[in-house]
TORTI-378266 format. One record per atom (N, C-alpha, C): residue number from 1; residue in one letter; atom name; x, y, z. Coordinates in Angstrom, 3 decimals. Each point is the difference from the previous one (the first is absolute). Layout:
N
 seq type atom        x        y        z
 NUM    A   CA        X        Y        Z
...
END
This chain:
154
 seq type atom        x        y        z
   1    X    N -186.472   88.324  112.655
   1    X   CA   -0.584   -0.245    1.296
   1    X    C    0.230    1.215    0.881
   2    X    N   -1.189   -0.002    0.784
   2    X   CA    0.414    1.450    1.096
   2    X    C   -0.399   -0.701    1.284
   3    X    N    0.868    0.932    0.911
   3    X   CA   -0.190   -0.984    1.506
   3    X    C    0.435    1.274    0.755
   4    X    N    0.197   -0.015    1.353
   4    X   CA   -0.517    0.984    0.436
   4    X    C   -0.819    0.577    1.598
   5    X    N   -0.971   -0.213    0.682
   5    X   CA   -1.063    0.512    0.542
   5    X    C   -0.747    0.158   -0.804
   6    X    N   -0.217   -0.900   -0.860
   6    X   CA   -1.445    0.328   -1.150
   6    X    C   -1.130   -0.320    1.026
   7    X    N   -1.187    0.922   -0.410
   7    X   CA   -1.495   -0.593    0.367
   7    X    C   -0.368    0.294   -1.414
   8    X    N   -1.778   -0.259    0.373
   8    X   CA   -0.609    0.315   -1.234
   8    X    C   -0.094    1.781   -0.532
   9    X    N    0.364    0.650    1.011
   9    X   CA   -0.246    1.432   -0.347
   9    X    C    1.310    0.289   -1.174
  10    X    N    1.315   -0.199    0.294
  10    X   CA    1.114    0.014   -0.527
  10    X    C   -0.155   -1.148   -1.360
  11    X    N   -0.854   -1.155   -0.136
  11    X   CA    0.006   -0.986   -1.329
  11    X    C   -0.927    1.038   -0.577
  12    X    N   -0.945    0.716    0.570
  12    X   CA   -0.613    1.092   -0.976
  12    X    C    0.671    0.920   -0.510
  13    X    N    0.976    0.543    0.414
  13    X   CA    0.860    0.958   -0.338
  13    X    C    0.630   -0.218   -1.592
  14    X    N    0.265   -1.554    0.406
  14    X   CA    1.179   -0.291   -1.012
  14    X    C   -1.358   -0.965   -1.313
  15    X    N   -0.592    0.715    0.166
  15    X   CA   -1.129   -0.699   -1.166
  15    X    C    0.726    0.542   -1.583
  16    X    N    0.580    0.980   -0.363
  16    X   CA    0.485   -0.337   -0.834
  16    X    C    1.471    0.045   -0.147
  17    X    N    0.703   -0.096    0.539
  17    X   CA    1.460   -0.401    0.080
  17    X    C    0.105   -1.745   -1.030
  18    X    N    0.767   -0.171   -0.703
  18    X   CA    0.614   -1.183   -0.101
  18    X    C   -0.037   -1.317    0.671
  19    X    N   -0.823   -0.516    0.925
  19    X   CA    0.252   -0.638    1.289
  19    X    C   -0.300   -1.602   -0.028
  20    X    N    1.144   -1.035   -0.184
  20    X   CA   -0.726   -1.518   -0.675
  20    X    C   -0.587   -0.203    1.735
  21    X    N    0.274    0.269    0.972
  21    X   CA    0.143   -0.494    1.312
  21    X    C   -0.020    1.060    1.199
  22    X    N   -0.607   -0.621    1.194
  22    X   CA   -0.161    1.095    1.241
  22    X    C    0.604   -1.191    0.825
  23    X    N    0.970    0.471    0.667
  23    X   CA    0.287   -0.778    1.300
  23    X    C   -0.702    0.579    1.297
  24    X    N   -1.693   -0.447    0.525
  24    X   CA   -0.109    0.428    1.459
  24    X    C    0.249   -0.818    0.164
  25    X    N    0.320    0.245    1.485
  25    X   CA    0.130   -0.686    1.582
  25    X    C    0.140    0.393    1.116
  26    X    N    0.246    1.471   -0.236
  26    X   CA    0.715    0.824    1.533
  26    X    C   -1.836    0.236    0.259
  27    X    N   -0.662    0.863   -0.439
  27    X   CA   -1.537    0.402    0.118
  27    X    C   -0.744   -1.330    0.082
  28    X    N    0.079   -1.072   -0.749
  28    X   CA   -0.720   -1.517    0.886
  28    X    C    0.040   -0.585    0.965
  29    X    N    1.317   -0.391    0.629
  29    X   CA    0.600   -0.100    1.077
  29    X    C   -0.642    0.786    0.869
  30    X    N    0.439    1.585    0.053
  30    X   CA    0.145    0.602    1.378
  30    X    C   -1.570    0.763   -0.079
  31    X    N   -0.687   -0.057   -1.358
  31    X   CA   -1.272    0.343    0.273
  31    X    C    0.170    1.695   -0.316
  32    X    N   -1.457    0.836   -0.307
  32    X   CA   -0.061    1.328   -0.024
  32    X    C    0.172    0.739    1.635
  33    X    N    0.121    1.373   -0.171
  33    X   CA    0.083    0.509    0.946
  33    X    C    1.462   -0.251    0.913
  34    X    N    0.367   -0.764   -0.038
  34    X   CA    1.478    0.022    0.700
  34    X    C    1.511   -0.238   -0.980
  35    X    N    0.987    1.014    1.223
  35    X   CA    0.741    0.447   -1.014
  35    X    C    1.325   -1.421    0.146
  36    X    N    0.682    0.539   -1.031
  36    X   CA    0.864   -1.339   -0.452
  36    X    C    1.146    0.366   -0.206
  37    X    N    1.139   -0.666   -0.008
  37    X   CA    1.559    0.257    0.171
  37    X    C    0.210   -0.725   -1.478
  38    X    N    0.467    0.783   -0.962
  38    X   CA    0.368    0.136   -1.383
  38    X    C    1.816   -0.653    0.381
  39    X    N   -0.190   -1.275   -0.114
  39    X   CA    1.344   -0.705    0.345
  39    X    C   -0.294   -2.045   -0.173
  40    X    N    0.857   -0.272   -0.172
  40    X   CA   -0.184   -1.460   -0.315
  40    X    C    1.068   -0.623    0.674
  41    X    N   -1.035   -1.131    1.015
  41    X   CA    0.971   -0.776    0.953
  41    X    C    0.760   -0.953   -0.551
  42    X    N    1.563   -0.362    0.481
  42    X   CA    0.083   -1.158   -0.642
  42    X    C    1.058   -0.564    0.961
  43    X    N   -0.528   -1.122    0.488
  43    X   CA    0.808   -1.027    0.857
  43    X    C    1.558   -0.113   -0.339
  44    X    N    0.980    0.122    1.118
  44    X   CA    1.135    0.064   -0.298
  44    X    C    0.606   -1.088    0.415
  45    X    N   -0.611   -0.271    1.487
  45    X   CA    0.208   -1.017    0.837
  45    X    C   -0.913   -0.623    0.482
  46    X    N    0.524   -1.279    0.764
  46    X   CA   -1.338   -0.691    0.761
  46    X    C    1.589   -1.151    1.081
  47    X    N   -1.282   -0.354    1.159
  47    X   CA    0.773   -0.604    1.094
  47    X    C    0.370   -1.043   -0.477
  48    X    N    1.169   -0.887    0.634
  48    X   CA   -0.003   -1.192   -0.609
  48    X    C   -0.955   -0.792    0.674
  49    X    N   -0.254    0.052    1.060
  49    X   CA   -0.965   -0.907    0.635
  49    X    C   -0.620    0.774    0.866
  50    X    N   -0.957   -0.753    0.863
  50    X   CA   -1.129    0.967    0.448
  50    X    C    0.767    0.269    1.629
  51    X    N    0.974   -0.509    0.555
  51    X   CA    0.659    0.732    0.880
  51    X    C    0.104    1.605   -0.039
  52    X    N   -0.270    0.178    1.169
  52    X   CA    0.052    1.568    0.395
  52    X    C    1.352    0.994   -0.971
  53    X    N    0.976   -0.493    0.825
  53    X   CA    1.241    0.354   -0.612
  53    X    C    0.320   -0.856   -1.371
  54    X    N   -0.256   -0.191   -0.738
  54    X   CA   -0.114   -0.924   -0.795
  54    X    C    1.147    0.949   -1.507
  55    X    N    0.776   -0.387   -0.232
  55    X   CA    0.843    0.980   -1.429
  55    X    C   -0.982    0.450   -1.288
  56    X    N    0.419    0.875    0.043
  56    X   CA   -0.935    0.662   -1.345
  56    X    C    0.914   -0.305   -1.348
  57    X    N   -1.009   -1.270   -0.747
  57    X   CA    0.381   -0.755   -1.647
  57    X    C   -0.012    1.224   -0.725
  58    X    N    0.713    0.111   -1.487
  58    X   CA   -0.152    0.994   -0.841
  58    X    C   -1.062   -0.828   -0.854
  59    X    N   -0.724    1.240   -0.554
  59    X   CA   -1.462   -0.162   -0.639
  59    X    C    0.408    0.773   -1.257
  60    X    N   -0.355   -0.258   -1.206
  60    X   CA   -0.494    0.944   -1.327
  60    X    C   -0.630   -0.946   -0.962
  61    X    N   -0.647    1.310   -0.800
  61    X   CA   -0.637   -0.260   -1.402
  61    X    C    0.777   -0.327   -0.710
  62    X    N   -0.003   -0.842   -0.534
  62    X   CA    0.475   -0.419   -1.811
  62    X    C   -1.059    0.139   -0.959
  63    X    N    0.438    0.742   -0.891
  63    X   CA   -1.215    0.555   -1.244
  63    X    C    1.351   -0.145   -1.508
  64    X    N   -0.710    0.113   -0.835
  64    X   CA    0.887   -0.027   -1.387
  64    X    C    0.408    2.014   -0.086
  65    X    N   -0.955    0.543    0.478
  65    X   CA    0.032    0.982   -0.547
  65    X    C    1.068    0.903    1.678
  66    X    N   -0.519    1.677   -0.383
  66    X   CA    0.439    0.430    1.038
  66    X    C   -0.467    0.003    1.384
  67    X    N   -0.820   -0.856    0.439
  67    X   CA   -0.603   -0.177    1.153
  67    X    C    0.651   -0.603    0.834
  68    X    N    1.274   -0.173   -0.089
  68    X   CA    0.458   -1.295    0.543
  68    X    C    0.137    0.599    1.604
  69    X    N    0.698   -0.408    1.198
  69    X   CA    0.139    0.417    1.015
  69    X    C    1.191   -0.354    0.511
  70    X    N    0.430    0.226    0.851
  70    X   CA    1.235   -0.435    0.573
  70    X    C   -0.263   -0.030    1.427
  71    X    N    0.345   -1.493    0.736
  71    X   CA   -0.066   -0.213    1.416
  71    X    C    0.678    0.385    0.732
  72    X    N   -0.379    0.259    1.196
  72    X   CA    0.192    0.349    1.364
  72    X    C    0.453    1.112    0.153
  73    X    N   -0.309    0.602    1.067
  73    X   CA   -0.205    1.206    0.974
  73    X    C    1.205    1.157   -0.560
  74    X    N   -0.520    0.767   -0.054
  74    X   CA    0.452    1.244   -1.180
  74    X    C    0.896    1.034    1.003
  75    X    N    1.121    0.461    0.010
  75    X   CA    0.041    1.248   -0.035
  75    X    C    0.478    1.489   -0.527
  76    X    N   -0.303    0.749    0.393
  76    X   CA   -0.023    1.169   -1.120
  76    X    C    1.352    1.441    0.894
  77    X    N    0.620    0.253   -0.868
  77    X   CA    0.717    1.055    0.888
  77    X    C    0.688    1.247   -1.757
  78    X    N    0.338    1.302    0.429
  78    X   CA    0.070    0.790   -0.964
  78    X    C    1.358    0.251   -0.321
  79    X    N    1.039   -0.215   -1.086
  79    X   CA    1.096    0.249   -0.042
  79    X    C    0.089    1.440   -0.795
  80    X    N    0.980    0.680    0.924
  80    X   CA    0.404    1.577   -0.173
  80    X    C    1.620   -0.338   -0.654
  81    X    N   -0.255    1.081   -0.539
  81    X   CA    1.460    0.436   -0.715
  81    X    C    0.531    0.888    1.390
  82    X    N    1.953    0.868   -0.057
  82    X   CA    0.492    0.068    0.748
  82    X    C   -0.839    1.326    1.217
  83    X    N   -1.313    0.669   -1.079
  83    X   CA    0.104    1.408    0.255
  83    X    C   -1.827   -0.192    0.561
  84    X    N   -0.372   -1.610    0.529
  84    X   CA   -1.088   -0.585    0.607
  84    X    C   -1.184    0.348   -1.006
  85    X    N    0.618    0.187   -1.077
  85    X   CA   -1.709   -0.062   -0.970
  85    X    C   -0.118   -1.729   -0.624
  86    X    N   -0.831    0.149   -0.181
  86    X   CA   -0.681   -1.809   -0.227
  86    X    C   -0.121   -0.293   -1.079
  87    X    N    1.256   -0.830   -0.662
  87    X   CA    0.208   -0.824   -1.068
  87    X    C   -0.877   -1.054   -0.577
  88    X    N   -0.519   -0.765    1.284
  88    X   CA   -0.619   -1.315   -0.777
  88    X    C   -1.074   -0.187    1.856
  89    X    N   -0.703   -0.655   -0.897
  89    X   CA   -0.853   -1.185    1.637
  89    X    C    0.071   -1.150   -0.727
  90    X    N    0.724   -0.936    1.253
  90    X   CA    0.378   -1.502   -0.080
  90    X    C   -1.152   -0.487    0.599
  91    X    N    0.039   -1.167   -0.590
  91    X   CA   -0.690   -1.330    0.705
  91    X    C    0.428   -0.955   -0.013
  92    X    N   -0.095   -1.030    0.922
  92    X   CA    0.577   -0.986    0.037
  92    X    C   -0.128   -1.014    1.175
  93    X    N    0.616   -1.090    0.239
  93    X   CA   -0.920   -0.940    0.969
  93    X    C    1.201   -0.523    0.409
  94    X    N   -0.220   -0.688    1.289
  94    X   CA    1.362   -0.283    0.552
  94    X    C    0.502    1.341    1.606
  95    X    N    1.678   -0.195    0.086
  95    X   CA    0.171    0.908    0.266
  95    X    C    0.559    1.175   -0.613
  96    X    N   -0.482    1.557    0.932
  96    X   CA    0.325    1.284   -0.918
  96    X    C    1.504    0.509    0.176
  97    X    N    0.524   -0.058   -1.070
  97    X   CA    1.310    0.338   -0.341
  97    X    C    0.433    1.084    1.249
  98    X    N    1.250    0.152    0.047
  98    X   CA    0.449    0.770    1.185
  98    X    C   -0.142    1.271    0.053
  99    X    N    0.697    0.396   -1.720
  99    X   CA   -0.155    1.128   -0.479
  99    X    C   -1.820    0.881   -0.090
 100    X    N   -0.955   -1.077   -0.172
 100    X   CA   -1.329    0.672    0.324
 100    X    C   -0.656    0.019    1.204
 101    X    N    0.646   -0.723    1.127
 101    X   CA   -0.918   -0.280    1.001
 101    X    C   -0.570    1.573    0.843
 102    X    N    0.711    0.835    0.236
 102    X   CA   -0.605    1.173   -0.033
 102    X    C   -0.865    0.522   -0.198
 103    X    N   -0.315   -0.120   -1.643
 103    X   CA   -0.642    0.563   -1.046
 103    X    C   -1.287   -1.026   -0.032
 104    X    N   -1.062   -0.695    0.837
 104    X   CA   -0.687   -0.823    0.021
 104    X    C   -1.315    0.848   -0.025
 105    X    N   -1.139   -0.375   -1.296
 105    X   CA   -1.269    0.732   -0.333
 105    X    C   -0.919   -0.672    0.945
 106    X    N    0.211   -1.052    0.224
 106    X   CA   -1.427   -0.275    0.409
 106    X    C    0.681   -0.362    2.029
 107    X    N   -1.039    0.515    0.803
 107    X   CA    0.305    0.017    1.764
 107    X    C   -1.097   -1.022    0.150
 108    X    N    0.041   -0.845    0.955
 108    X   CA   -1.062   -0.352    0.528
 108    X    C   -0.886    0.416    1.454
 109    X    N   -0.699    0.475   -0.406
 109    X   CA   -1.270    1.030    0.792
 109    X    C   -0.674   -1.603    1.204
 110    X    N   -0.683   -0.603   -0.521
 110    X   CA   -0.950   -1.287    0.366
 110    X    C    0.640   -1.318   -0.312
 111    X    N   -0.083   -0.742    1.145
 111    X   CA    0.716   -1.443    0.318
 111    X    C   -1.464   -0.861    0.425
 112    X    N   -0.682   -0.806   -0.900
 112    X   CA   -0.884   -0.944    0.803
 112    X    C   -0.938    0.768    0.363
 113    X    N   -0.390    1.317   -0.310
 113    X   CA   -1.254    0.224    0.268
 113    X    C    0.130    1.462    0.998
 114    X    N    1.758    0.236    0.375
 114    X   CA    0.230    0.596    1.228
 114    X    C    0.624    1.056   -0.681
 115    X    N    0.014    1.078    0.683
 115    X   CA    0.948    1.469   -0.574
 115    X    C    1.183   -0.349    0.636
 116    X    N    1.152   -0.016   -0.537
 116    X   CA    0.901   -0.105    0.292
 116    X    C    0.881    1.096    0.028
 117    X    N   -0.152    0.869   -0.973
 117    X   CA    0.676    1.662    0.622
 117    X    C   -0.781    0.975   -0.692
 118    X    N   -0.213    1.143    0.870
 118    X   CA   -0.531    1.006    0.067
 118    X    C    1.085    1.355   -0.615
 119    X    N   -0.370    0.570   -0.526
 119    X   CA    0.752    1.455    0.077
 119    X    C   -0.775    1.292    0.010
 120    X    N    0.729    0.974    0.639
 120    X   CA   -0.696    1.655    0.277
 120    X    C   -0.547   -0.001   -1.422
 121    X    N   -0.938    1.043   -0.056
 121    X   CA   -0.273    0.984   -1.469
 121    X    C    1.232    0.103   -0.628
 122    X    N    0.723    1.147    0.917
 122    X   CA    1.134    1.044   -0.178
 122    X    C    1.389   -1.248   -0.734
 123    X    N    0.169   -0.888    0.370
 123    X   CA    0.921   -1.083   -0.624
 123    X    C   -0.256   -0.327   -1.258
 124    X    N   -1.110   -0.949    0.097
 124    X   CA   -0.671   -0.257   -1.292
 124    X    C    0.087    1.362   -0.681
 125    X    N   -0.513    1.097   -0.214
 125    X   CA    0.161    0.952   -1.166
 125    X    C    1.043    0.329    0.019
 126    X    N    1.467    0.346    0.711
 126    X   CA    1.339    0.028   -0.245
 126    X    C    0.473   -1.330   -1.051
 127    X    N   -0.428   -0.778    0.247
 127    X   CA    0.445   -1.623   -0.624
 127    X    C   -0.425    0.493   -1.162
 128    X    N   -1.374    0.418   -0.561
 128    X   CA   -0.601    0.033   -1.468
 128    X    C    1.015    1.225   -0.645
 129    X    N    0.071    0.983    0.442
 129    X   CA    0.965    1.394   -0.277
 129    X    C    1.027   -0.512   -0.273
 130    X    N    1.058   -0.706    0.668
 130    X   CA    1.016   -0.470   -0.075
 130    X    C    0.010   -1.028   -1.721
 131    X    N   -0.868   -1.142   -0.102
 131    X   CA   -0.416   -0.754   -0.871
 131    X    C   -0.130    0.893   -1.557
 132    X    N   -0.858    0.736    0.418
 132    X   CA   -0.299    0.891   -1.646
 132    X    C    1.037    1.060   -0.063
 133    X    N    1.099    0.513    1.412
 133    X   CA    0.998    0.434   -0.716
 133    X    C    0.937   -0.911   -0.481
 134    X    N   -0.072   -1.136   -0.193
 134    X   CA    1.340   -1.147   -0.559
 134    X    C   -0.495   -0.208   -1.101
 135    X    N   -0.865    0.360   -0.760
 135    X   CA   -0.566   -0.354   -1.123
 135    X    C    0.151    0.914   -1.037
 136    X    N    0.553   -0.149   -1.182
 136    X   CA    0.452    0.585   -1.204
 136    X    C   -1.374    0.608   -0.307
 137    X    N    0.939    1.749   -0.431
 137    X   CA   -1.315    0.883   -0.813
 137    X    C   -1.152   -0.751   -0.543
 138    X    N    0.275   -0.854   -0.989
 138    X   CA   -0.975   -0.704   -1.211
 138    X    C   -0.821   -0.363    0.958
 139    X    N   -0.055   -0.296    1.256
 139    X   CA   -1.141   -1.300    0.375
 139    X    C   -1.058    1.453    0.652
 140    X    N    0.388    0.984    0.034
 140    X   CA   -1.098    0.976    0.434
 140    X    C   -1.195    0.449   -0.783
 141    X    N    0.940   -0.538   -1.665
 141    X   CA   -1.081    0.499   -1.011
 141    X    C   -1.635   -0.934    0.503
 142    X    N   -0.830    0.783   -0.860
 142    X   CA   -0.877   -0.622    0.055
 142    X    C   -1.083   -0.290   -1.277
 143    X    N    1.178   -0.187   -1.147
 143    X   CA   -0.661   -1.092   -0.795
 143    X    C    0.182   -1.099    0.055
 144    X    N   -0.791   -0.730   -0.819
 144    X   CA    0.258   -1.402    0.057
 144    X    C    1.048   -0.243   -0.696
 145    X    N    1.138   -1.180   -0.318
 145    X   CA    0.585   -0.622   -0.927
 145    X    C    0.453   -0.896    0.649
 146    X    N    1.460   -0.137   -0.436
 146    X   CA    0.879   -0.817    0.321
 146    X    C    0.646   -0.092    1.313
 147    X    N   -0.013   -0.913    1.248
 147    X   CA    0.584    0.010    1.485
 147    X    C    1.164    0.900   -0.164
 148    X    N    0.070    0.754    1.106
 148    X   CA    1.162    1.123    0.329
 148    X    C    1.506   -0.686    0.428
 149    X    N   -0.579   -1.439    0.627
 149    X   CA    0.832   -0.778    1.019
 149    X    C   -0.517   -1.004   -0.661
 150    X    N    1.654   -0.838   -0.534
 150    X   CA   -0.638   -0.893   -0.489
 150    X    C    0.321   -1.292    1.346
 151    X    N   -1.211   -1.386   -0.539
 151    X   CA    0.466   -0.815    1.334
 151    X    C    0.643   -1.078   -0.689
 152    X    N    0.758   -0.838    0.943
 152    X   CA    0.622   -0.886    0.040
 152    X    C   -0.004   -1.342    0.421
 153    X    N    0.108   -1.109   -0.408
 153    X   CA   -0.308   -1.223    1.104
 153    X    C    1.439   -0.540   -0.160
 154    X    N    0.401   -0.227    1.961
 154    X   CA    1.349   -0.625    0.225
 154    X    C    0.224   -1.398   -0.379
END
């Protein structure tokens, strides 16, 4: 099976490849001519009730295979060895260990629709500089293989 951003231009491609199966849906859905975010949503949470403030239930997939998912609200932060190069990226749900709270990948930009913080140019590209210097030689290469950093779930 192949899946993908297939349309029909790309099932022509693969006319003679091996192929029992085409998975479209991204090009049916969203139609030609517009572009598409190569990513797959998947519910983590949901309210318990339709109250405003209402607690967010944990949500996942159960599959036999590797699809499975794991509920509720994720977060991600980078653990460095003593000399700040980056050993592993955690994930995990709950609260973030003491030792990573620092080290937190994902900020939140938008609350409800609203910007919630802004930063200069000049910050933001110090932040990225800073980031790719904590990162071990290997992850600069640029072949493909095996993750440089491997991840972790807490």
């Amino acid at each position: 099976m192949v899946t993908s951003d297939l349309d029909e231009y790309a099932i022509a491609s693969l006319a003679a490849a091996p192929v029992d199966a085409y998975g479209v849906g991204t090009q049916l859905v969203t139609g030609s001519g517009h572009p598409t975010c190569s990513m797959v949503y998947k519910l983590v949470a949901r309210a318990g009730s339709a109250e405003p403030d209402a607690p967010l239930v944990p949500v996942a997939k159960k599959s036999l295979g590797a699809k499975s998912s794991v509920g509720g609200r994720k977060w991600a932060a980078r653990r460095t060895d003593e000399h700040g190069v980056a050993e592993a990226e955690v994930i995990g749900t709950g609260p973030v260990p003491d030792e990573l709270a620092g080290r937190q990948l994902l900020v939140e930009l938008v609350r409800g629709g609203e910007v919630v913080a802004r930063e200069p140019l000049d910050t933001v590209r110090e932040r990225h500089v800073a980031a790719r210097a904590g990162l071990p030689m290997s992850a600069i290469q640029l072949s493909r293989g095996e993750p440089v950093i491997p991840t972790e779930y807490a």
